[in-house]
C-alpha positions in Angstrom: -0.6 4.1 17.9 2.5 5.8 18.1 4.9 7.5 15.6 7.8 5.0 15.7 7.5 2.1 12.7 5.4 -1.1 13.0 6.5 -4.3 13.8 6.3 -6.5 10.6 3.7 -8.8 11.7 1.3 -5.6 12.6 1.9 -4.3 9.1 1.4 -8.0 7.8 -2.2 -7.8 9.8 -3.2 -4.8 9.1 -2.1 -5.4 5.0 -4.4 -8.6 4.8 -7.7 -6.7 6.2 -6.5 -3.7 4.1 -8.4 -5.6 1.0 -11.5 -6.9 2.6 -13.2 -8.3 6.3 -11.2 -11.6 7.0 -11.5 -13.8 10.0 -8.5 -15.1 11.9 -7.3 -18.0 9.8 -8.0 -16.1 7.0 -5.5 -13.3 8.0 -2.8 -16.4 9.1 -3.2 -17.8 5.4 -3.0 -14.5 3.4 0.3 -13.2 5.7 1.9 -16.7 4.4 0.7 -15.9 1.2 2.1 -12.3 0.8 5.3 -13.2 2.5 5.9 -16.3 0.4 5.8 -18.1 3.6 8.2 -16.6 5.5 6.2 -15.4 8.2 3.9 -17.7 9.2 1.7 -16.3 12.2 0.6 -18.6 15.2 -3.0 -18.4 16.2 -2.0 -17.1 19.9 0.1 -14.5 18.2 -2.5 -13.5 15.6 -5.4 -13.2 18.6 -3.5 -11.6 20.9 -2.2 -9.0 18.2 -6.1 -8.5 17.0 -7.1 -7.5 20.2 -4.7 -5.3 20.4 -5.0 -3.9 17.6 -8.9 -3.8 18.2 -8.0 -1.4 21.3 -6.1 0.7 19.7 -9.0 1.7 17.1 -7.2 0.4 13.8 -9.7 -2.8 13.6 -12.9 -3.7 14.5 -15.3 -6.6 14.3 -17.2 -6.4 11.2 -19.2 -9.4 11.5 -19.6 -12.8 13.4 -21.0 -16.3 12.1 -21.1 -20.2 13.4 -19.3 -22.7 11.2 -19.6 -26.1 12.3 -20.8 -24.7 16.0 -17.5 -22.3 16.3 -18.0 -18.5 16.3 -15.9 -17.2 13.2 -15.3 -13.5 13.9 -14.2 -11.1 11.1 -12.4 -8.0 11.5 -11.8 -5.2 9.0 -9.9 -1.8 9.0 -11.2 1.4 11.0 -10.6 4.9 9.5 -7.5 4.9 11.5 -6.4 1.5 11.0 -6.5 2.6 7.2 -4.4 5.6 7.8 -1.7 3.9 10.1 -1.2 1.3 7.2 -0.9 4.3 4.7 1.7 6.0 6.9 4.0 2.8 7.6 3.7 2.2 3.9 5.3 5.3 2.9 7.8 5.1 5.6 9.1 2.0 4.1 8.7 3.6 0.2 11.0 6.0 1.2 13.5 3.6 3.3 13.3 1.6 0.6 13.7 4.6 -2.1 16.7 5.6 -0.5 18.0 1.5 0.0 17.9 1.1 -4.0 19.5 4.8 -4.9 22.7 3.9 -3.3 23.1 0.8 -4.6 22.6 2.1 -7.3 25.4 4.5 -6.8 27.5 1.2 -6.0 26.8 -0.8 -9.2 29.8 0.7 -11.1 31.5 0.3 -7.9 30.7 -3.3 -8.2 32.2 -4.6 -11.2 35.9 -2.8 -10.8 38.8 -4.2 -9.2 38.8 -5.9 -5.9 39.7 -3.0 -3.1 
């Protein structure tokens, strides 16, 4: 993993197995959830993401079961997997942080006279 800042859907991956193992759909339905929908991940998108992720070192299988004949696979956080999420998290506190004290800076802007 590199130093420069996750793509959202990573971070969105990484946040659902942050709380406990989940297998693929599980991940797909709890990224709608947290976003409100707005990102819905595709299956292809999600694999292909978790097996990247996988060889990277920041997941790993944690278990694997047969439901109605199909292998369901769940993957949880690695040690590192943990720390990237806690590093991209307080990059964006801080983005954020600094986002919300200038506008707050512009609110009395805001309500004066048209420029």
């Amino acid at each position: 993993m590199t130093d420069s800042p996750m793509r959202e859907p990573t971070f969105l991956v990484l946040t659902a197995l942050a709380e406990e193992p989940r297998h693929g759909y599980a991940v797909i339905e709890d990224v709608a959830a947290m976003t409100g929908g707005r990102v819905r991940l595709r299956a292809g998108t999600l694999y292909a993401a978790l097996d990247r992720l996988r060889a990277e070192g920041l997941i790993e299988v944690d278990r694997e079961e047969v439901v109605q004949s199909r292998l369901r696979r769940y993957y949880r956080l690695t040690g590192a997997g943990e720390q990237a999420l806690a590093t991209e998290t307080a990059r964006l506190r801080a983005q954020a942080t600094i986002a919300e004290r200038r506008l707050s800076a512009r609110r009395p802007q805001l309500g004066g006279s048209p420029a």
